[in-house]
N, CA and C atoms as an extended XYZ file, in Angstrom:
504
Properties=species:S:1:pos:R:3:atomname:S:1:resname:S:1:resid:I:1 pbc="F F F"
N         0.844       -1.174        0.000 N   UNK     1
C         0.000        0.000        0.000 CA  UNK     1
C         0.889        1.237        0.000 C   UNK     1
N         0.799        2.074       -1.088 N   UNK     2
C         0.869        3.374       -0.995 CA  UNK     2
C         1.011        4.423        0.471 C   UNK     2
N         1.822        4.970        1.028 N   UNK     3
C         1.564        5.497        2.462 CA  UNK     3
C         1.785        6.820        2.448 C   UNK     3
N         2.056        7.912        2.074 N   UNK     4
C         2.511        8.946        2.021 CA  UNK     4
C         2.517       10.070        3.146 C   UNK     4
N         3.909       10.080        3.734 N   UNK     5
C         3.257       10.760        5.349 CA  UNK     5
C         2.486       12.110        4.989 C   UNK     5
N         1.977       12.539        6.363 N   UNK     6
C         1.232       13.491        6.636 CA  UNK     6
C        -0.144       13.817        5.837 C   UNK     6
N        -0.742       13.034        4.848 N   UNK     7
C        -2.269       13.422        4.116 CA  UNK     7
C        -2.518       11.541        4.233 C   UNK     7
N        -3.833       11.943        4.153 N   UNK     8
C        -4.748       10.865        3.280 CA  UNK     8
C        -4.262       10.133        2.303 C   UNK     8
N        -4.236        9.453        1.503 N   UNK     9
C        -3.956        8.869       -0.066 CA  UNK     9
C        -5.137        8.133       -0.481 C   UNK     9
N        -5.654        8.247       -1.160 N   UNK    10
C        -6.887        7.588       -1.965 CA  UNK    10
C        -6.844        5.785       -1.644 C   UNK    10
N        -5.363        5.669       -1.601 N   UNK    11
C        -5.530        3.874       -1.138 CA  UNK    11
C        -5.543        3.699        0.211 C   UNK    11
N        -5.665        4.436        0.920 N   UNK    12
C        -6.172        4.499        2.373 CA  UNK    12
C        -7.450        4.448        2.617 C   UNK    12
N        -7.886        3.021        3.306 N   UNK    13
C        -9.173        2.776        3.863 CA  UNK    13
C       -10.024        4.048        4.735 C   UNK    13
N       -11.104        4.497        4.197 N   UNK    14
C       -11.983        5.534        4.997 CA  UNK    14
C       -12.065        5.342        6.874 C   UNK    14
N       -11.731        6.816        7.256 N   UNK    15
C       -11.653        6.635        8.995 CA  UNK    15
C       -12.795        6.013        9.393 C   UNK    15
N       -12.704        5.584       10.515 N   UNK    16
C       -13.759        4.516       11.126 CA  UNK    16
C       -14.161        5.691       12.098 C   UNK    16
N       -15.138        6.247       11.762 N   UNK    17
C       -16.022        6.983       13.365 CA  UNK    17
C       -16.215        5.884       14.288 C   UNK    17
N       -15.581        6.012       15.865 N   UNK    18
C       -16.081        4.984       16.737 CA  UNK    18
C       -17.307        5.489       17.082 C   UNK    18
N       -18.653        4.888       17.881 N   UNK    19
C       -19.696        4.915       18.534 CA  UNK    19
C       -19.208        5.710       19.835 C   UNK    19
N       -18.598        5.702       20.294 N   UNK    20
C       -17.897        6.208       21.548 CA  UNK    20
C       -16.618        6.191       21.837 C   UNK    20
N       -15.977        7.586       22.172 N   UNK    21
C       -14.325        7.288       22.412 CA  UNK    21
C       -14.382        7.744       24.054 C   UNK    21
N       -13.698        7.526       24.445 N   UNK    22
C       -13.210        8.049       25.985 CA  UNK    22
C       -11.947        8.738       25.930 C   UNK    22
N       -11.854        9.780       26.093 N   UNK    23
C       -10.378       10.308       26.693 CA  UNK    23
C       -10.167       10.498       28.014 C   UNK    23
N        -8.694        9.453       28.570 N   UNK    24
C        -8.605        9.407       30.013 CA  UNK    24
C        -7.170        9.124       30.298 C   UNK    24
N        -7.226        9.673       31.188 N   UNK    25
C        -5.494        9.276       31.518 CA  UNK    25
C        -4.993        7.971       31.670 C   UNK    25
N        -4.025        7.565       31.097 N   UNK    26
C        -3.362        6.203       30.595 CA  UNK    26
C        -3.205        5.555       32.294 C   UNK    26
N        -3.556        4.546       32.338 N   UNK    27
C        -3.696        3.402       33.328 CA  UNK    27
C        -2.168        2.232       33.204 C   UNK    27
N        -1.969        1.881       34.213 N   UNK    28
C        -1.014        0.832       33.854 CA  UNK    28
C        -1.402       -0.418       33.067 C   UNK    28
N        -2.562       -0.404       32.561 N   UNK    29
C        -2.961       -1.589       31.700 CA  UNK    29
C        -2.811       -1.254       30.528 C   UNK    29
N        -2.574        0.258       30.578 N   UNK    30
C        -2.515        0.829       28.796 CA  UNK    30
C        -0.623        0.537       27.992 C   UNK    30
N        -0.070        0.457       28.781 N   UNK    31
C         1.607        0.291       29.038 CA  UNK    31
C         2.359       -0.290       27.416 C   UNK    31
N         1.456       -1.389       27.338 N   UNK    32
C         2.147       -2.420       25.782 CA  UNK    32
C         1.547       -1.337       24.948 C   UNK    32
N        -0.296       -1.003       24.811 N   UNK    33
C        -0.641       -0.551       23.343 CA  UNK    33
C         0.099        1.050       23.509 C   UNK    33
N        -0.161        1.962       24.534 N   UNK    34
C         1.210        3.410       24.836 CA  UNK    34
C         2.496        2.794       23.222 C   UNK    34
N         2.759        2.112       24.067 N   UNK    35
C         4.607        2.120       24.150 CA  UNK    35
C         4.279        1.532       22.276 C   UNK    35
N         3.298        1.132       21.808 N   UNK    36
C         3.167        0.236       20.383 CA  UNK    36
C         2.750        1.609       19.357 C   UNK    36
N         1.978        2.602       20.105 N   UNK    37
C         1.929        3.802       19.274 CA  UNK    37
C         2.731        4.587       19.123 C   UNK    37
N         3.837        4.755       20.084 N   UNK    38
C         4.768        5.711       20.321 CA  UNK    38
C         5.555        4.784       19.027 C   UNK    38
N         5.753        3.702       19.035 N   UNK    39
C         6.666        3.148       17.684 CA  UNK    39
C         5.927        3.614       16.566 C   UNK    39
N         4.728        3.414       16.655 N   UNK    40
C         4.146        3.803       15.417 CA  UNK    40
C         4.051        5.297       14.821 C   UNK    40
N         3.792        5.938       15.606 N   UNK    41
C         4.101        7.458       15.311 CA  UNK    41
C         5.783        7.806       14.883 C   UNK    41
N         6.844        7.222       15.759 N   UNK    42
C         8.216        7.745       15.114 CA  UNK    42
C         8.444        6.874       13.705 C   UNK    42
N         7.845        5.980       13.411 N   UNK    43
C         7.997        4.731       12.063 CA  UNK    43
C         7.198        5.740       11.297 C   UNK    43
N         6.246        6.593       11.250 N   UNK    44
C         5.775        7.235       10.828 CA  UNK    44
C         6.487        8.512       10.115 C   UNK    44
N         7.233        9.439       10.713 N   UNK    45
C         8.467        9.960       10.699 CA  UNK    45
C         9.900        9.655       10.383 C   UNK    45
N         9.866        8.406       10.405 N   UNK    46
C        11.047        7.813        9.950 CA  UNK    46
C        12.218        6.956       11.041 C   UNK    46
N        12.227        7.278       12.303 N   UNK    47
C        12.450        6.785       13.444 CA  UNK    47
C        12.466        5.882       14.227 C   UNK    47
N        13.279        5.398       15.232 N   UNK    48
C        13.244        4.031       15.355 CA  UNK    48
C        13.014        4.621       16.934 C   UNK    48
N        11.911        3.833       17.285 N   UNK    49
C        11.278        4.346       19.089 CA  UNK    49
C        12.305        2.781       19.772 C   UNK    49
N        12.245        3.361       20.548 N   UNK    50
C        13.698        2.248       21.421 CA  UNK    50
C        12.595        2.616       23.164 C   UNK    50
N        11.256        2.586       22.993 N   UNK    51
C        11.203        2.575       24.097 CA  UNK    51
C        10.061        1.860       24.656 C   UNK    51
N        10.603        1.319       25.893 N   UNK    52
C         9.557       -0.205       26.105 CA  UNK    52
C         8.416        0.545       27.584 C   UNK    52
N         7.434       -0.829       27.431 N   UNK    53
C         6.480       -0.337       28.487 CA  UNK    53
C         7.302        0.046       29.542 C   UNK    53
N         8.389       -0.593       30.235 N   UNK    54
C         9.375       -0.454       31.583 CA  UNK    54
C         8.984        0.881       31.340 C   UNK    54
N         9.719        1.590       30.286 N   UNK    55
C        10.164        2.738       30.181 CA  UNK    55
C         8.431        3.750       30.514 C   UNK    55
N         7.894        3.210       30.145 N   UNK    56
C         6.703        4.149       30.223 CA  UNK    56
C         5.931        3.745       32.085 C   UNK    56
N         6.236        2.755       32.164 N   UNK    57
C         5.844        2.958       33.801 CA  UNK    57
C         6.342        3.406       34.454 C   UNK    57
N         8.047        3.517       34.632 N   UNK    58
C         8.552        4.203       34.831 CA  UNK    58
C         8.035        5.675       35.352 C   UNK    58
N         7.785        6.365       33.954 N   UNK    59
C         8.021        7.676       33.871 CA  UNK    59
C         6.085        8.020       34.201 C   UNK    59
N         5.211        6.992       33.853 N   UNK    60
C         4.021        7.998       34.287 CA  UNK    60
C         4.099        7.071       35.669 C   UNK    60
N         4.151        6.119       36.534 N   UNK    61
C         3.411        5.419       37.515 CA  UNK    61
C         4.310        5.523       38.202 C   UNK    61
N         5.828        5.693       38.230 N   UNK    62
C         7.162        5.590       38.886 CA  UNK    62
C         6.857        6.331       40.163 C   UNK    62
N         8.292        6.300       40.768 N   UNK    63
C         8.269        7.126       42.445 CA  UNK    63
C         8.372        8.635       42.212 C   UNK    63
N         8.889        9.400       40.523 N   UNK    64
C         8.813       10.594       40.743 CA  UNK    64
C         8.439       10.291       38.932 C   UNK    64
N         7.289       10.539       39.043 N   UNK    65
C         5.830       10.555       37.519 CA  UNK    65
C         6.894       11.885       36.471 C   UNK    65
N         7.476       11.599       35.610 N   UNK    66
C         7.606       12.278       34.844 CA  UNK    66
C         7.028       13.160       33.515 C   UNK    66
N         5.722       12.368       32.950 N   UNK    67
C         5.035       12.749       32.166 CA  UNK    67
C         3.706       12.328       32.763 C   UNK    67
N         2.988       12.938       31.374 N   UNK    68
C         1.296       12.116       31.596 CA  UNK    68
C         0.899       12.136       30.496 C   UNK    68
N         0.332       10.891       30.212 N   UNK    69
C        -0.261       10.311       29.144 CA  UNK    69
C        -1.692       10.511       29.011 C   UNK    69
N        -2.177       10.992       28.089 N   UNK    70
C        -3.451       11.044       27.891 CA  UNK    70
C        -3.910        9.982       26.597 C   UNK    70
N        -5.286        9.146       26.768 N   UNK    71
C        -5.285        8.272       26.044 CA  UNK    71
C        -6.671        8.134       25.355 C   UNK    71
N        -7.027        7.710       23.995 N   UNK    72
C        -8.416        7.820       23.536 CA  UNK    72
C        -8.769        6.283       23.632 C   UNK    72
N        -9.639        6.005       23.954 N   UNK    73
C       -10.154        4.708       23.862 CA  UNK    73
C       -11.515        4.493       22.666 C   UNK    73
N       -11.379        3.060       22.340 N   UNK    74
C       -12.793        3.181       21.952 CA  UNK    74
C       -13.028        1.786       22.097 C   UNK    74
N       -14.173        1.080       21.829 N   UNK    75
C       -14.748       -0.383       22.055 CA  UNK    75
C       -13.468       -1.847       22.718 C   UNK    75
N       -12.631       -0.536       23.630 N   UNK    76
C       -11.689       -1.434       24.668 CA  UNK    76
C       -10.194       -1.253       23.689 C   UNK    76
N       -10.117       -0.389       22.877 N   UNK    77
C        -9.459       -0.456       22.181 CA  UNK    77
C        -8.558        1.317       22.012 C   UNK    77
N        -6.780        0.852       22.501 N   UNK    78
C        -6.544        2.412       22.587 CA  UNK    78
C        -6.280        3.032       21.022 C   UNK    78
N        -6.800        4.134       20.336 N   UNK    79
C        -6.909        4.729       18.729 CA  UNK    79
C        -6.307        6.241       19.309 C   UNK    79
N        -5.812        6.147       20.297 N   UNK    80
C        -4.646        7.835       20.458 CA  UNK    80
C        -4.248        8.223       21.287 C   UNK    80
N        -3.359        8.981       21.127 N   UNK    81
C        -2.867        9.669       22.752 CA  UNK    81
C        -1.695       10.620       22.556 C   UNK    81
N        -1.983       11.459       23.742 N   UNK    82
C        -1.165       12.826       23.618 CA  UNK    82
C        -0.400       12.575       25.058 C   UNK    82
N         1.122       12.955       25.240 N   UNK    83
C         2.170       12.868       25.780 CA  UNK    83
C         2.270       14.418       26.077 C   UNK    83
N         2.094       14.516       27.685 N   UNK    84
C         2.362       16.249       28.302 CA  UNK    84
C         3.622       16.456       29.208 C   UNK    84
N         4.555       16.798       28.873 N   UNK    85
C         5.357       17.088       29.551 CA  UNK    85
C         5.746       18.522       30.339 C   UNK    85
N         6.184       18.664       31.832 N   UNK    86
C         6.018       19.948       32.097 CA  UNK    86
C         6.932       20.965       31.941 C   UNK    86
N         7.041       22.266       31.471 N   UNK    87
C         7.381       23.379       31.327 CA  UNK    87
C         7.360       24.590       31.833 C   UNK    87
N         8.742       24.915       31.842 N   UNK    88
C         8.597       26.447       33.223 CA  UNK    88
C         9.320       27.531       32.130 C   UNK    88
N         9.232       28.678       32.072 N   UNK    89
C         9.594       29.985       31.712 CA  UNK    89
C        10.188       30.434       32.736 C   UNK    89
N        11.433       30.797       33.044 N   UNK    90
C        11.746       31.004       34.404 CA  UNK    90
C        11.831       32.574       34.971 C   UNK    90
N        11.602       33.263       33.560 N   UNK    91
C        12.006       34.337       33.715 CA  UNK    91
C        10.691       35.484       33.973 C   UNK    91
N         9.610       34.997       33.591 N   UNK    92
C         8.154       34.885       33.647 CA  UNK    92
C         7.336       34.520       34.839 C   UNK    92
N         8.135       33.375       35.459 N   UNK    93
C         7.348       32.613       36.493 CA  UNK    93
C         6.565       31.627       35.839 C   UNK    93
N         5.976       30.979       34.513 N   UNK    94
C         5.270       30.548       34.156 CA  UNK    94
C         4.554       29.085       33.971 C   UNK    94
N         4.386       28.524       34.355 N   UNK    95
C         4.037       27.085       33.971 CA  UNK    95
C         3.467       26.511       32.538 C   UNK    95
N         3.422       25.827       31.826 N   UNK    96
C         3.136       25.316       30.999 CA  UNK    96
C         3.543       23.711       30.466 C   UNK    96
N         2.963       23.139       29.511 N   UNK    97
C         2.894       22.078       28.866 CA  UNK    97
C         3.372       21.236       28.033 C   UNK    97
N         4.055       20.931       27.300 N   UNK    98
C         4.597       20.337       25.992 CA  UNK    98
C         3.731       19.135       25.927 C   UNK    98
N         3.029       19.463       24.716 N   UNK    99
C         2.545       18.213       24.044 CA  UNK    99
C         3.498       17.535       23.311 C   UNK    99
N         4.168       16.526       23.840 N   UNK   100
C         5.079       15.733       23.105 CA  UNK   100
C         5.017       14.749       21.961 C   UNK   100
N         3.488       14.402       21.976 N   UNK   101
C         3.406       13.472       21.240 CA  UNK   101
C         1.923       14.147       20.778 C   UNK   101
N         1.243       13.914       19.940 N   UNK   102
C         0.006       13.672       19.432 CA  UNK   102
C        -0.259       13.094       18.465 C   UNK   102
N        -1.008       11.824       18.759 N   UNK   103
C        -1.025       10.501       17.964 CA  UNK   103
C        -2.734        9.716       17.940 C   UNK   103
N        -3.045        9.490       16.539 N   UNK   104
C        -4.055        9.129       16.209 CA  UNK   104
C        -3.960        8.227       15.069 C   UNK   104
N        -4.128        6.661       15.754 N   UNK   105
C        -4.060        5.637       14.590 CA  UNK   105
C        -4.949        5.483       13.051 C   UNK   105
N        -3.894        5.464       12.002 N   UNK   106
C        -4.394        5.585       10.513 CA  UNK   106
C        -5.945        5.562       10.947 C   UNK   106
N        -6.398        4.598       11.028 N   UNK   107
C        -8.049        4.041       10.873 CA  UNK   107
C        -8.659        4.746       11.211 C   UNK   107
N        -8.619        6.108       12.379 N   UNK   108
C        -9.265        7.223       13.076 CA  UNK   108
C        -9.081        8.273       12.985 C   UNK   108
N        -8.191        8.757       12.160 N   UNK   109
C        -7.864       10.130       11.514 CA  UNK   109
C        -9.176       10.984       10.665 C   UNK   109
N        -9.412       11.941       11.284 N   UNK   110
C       -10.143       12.849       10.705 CA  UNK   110
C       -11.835       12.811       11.274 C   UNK   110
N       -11.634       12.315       12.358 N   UNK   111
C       -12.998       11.882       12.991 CA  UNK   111
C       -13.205       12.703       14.644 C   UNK   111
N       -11.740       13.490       14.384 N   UNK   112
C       -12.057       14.607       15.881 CA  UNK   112
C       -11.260       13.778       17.347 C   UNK   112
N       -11.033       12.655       17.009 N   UNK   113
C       -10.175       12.295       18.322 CA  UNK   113
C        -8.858       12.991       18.120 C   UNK   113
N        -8.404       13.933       17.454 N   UNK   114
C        -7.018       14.524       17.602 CA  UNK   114
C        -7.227       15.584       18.458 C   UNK   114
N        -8.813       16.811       17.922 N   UNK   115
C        -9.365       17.850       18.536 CA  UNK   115
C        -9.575       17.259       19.965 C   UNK   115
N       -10.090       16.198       20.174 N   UNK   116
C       -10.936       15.716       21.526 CA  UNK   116
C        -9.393       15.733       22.291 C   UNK   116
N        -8.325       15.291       21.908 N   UNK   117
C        -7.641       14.580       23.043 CA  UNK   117
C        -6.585       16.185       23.251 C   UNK   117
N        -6.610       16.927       22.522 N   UNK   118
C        -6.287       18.664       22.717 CA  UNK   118
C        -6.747       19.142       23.505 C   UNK   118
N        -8.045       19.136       23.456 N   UNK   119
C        -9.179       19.056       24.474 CA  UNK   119
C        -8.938       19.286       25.703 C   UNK   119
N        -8.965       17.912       25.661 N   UNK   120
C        -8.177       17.537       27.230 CA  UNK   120
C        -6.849       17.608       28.145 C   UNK   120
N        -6.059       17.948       26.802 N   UNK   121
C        -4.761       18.414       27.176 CA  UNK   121
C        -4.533       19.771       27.644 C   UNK   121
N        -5.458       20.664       26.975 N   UNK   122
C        -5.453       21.957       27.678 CA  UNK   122
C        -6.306       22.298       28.664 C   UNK   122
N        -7.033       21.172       28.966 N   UNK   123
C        -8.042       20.825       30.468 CA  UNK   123
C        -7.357       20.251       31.291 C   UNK   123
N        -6.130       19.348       31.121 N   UNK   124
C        -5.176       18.763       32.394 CA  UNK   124
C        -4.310       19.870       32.475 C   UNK   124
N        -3.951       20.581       31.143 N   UNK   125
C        -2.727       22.030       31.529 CA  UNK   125
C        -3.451       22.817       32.882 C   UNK   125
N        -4.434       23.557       32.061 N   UNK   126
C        -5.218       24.635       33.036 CA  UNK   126
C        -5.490       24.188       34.353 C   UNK   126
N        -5.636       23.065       34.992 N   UNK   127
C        -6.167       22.371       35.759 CA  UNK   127
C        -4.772       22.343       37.136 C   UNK   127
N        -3.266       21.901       36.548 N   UNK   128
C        -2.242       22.146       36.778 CA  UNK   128
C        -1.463       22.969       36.839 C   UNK   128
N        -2.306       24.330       36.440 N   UNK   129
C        -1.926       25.794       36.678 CA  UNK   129
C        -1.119       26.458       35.689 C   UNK   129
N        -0.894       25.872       34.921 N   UNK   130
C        -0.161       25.808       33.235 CA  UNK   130
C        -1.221       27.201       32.724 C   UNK   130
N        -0.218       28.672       32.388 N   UNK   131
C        -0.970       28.928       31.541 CA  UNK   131
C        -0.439       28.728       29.720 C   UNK   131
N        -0.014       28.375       29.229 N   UNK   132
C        -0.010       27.712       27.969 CA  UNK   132
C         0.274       25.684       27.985 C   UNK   132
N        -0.006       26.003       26.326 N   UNK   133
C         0.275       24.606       25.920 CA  UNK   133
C         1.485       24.891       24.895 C   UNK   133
N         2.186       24.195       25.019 N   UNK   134
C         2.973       23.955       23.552 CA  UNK   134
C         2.859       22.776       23.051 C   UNK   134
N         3.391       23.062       21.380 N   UNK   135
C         3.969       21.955       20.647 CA  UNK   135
C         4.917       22.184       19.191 C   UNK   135
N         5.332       20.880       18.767 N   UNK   136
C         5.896       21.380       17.768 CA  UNK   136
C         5.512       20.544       16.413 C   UNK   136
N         5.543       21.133       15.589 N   UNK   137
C         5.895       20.065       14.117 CA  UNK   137
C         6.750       20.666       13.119 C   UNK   137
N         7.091       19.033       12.493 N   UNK   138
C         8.416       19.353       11.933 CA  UNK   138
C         7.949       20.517       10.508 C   UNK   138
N         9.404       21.311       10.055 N   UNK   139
C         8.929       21.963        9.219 CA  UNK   139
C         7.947       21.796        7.783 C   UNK   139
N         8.318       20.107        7.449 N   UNK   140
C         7.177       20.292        6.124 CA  UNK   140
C         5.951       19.895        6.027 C   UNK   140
N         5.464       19.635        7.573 N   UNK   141
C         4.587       18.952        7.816 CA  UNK   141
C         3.182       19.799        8.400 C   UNK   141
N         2.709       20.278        6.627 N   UNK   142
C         1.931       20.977        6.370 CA  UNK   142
C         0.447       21.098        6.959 C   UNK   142
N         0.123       19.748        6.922 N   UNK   143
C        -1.130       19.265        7.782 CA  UNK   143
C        -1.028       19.279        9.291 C   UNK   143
N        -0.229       19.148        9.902 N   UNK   144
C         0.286       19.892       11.169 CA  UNK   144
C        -0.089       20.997       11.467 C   UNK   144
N         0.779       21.336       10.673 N   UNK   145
C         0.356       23.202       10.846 CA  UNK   145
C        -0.768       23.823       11.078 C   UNK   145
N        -1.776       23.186        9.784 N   UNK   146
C        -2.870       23.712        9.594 CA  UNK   146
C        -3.480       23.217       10.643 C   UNK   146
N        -3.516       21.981       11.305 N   UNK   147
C        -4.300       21.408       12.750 CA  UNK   147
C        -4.017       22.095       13.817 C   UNK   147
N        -2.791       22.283       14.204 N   UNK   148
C        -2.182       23.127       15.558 CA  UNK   148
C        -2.876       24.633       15.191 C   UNK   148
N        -2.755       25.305       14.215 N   UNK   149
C        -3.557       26.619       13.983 CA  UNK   149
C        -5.241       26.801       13.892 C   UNK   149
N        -5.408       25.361       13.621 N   UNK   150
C        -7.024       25.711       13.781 CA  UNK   150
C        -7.554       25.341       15.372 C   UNK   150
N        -6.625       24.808       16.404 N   UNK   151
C        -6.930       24.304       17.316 CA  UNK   151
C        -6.437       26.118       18.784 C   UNK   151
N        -5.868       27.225       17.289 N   UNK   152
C        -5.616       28.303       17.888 CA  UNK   152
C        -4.263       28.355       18.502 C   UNK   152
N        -3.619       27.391       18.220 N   UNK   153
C        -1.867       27.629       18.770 CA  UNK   153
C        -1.305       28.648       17.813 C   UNK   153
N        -0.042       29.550       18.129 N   UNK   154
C         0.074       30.483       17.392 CA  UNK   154
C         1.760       29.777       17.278 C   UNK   154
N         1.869       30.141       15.538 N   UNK   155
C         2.723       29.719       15.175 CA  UNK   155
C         4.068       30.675       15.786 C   UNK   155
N         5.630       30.116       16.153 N   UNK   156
C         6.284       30.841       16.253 CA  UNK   156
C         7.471       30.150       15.825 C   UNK   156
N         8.457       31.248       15.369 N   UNK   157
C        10.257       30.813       14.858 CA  UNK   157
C        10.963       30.470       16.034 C   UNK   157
N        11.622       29.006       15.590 N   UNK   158
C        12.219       28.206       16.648 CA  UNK   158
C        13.836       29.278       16.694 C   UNK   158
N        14.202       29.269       17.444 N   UNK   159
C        15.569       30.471       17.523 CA  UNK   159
C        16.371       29.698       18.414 C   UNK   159
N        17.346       29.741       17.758 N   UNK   160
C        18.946       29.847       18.834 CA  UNK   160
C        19.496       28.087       18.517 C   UNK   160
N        19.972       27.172       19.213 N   UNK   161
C        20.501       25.940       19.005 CA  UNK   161
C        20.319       25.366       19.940 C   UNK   161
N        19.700       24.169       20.310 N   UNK   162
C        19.598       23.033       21.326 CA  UNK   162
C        20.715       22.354       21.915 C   UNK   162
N        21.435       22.536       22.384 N   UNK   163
C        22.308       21.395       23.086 CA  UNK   163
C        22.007       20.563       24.007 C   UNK   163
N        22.659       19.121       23.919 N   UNK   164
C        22.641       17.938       24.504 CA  UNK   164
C        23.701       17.663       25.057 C   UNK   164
N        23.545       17.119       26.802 N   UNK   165
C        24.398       16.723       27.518 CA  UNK   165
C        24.132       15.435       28.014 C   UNK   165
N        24.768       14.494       27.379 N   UNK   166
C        24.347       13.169       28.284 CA  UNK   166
C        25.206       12.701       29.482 C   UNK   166
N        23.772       12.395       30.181 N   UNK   167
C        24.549       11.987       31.162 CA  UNK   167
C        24.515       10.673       31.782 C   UNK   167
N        24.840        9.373       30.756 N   UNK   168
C        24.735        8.277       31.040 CA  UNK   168
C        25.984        7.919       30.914 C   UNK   168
């Protein structure tokens, strides 16, 4: 099959509207299908995800919770989920969000579980005293854009250089 990232392609089977989705924060039973989308979203991109359920209990259920997973369900079945990580402005005082991930399996694209689980991400931000959300997408990833802007994020120029220090 034909796959072409970021659009539709005509040989792509029509989204499946579920009867009911749930968006709820990821449970330790969610751990294998989490950790099976997170591969699927960087395979998507081109990327090789190197990271196992350990790794995800770890970081949401662990002794010091590093992220939070937000997750869409539907007929027992997880179809998405958004990854929030927290963010400070220091110079501001500010709290905020990073949506790290936002992920919605082929079959459910375009049926509003991307909007729904935004949703909720800027309902667990606000809730946590966060006044923004962030996120990012990569530069050619046009349909991105246009989603993060209709959902009212305001586009801005990434500036300056990232450095990495490992410390393993």
């Amino acid at each position: 099959m034909l796959n072409l990232p970021h659009r539709q392609t005509p040989l792509q089977p029509a989204a499946i509207r579920a009867s009911l989705v749930t968006i709820r924060t990821a449970k330790p039973r969610d751990l294998e299908a989490l950790s099976d989308m997170i591969g699927e979203l960087a395979a998507h991109h081109g990327d090789a995800a190197i990271i196992t359920p350990e790794n995800l209990e770890r970081d949401l259920f662990g002794k010091m919770p590093w992220i939070t997973a937000l997750v869409a369900e539907a007929e027992g079945e997880l179809i998405g989920h958004v990854i929030l990580v927290p963010l400070y402005r220091a110079p501001q005082g500010l709290r905020g969000m990073e949506m790290n991930q936002l992920y919605v399996r082929p079959g459910h694209r375009g049926t509003g579980i991307g909007r729904h689980l935004v949703a909720k991400a800027r309902e667990h931000a606000r809730i946590a005293g966060c006044t923004y959300l962030s996120c990012s997408a990569a530069t050619g990833n046009f349909q991105a854009h246009r989603f993060y802007e209709s959902e009212n994020f305001t586009p801005g120029p990434v500036t300056g250089m990232r450095y990495l220090l490992s410390l393993a």
